[in-house]
Every structure is written in C-alpha cells, then in structure tokens.
C-alpha positions, 0 to 999 in steps of 0.5 A: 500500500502506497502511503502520504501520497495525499494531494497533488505533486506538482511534477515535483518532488516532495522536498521540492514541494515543500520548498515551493509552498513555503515561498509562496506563503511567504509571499502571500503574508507580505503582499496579501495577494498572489496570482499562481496557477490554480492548481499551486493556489488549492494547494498553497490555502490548506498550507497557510491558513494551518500557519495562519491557525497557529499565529491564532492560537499564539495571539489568544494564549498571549491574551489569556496568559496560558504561558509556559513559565520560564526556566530560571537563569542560572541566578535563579531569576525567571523571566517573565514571558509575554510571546508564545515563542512555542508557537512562532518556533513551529511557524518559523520552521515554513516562514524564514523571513523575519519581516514576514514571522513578525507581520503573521503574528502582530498584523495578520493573526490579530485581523483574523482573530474573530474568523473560524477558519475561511482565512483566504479566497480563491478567484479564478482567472482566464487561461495563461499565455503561452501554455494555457494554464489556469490561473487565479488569485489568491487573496486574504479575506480581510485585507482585499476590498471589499466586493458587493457585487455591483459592477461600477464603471467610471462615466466619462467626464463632462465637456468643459463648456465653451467659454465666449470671447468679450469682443463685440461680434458686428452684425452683418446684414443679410444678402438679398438673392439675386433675381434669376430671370427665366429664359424660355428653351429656344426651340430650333426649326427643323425644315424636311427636304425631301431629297429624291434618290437617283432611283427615283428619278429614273423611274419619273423619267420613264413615267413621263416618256411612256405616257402619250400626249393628249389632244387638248379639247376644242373651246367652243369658240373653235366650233363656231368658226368652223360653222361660220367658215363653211357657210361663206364656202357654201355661198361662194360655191353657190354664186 
C-alpha cells in the first residue's frame, strides 16, 4: 500500500514541494495577494491558513496568559514571558523571513482573530499565455476590498463648456438673392427636304416618256368658226 501520497505533486518532488509552498506563503503574508496557477493556489490555502491557525492560537494564549513559565537563569531569576515563542518556533520552521514571522503574528493573526477558519479566497482567472494554464488569485479575506457585487464603471467626464470671447461680434446684414430671370428653351426649326434618290428619278423619267400626249379639247369658240367658215364656202360655191 502506497502511503502520504495525499494531494497533488506538482511534477515535483516532495522536498521540492515543500520548498515551493513555503515561498509562496511567504509571499502571500507580505503582499496579501498572489496570482499562481490554480492548481499551486488549492494547494498553497490548506498550507497557510494551518500557519495562519497557529499565529491564532499564539495571539489568544498571549491574551489569556496560558504561558509556559520560564526556566530560571542560572541566578535563579525567571523571566517573565509575554510571546508564545512555542508557537512562532513551529511557524518559523515554513516562514524564514523575519519581516514576514513578525507581520503573521502582530498584523495578520490579530485581523483574523474573530474568523473560524475561511482565512483566504480563491478567484479564478482566464487561461495563461503561452501554455494555457489556469490561473487565479489568491487573496486574504480581510485585507482585499471589499466586493458587493455591483459592477461600477467610471462615466466619462463632462465637456468643459465653451467659454465666449468679450469682443463685440458686428452684425452683418443679410444678402438679398439675386433675381434669376427665366429664359424660355429656344426651340430650333427643323425644315424636311425631301431629297429624291437617283432611283427615283429614273423611274419619273420613264413615267413621263411612256405616257402619250393628249389632244387638248376644242373651246367652243373653235366650233363656231368652223360653222361660220363653211357657210361663206357654201355661198361662194353657190354664186
């Protein structure tokens, strides 16, 4: 049976596990935020919120006074002691920064003293550039601001208005249109030819010549002198 192989690895080994959760605690309690994968954030919150439990219980033992007595010197004085140093040894074996040991205890474990657990938040963030990779943030409860869940945007601020000059603005009077007259269309006269094509000009030619010339009726005084005439001849021949 295989056994403490609880959680994920992190394609790490063991020591170098520890190393990475130790680093990113530290970094958690000195900027209260950090954006890591997701997979380092679910792992690095069981991690700190132990030593954040810890940093709790050093806080309310030192207020209540459950110290352990000091060792007397060799004088026989005993020292009377105020910190819960049982505690910060524990602690300090993750933590190494001295800065960082001093913020746990004095700032963060007093902030959190009326929270039962639920110290850190986990908000998660689009895929990382480059591999893809989930992301998130991984925030203290009560050193983040604080979200009600009303989406504020900034409105644009307003245009200055347009200050006037003092200058007197002369008023100029107004142009009257011109009057455009209305020229009627001219309208041009088209005159037909018509022009007659050889063809049919040849063809009036033997019209012409085909048709015979008519003798033109006698007038009635034409009769009347030839009635005349020969009754004159016909007196000569009488006589």
């Amino acid at each position: 049976m295989i056994h403490r192989r609880v959680g994920r690895k992190l394609n790490r080994t063991w020591s170098h596990k520890k190393a990475l959760m130790c680093n990113l605690a530290t970094d958690l309690f000195l900027h209260k935020k950090l954006v890591t994968t997701e997979a380092k954030a679910k792992e690095l919150r069981p991690f700190a919120e132990s030593l954040i439990t810890r940093a709790r219980i050093a806080l309310r033992n030192e207020q209540n006074g459950n110290l352990p007595s000091a060792r007397p010197n060799k004088a026989g004085e005993v020292a009377t002691v105020t910190k819960d140093f049982v505690q910060r040894r524990q602690v300090g074996r993750f933590i190494r920064n001295k800065a960082v040991l001093q913020e746990l205890f004095d700032t963060i474990a007093p902030a959190v003293a009326t929270r039962d657990g639920g110290y850190t938040r986990i908000i998660k963030l689009t895929p990382r550039r480059g591999d893809a990779a989930r992301t998130a943030i991984i925030e203290l409860v009560d050193f983040s601001a604080a979200q009600d869940g009303v989406v504020r945007r900034k409105k644009k601020a307003a245009a200055a208005p347009k200050v006037k000059s003092s200058a007197p603005v002369e008023a100029v009077a107004p142009v009257a249109a011109p009057i455009v007259e209305e020229v009627a269309p001219e309208v041009e006269e088209v005159i037909e030819e018509t022009v007659e094509t050889p063809v049919e000009a040849v063809d009036m030619q033997a019209d012409t010549a085909e048709t015979p010339v008519e003798d033109a009726p006698a007038s009635d005084d034409a009769p009347a002198e030839s009635s005349e005439a020969s009754a004159d001849g016909g007196d000569a021949s009488a006589e």
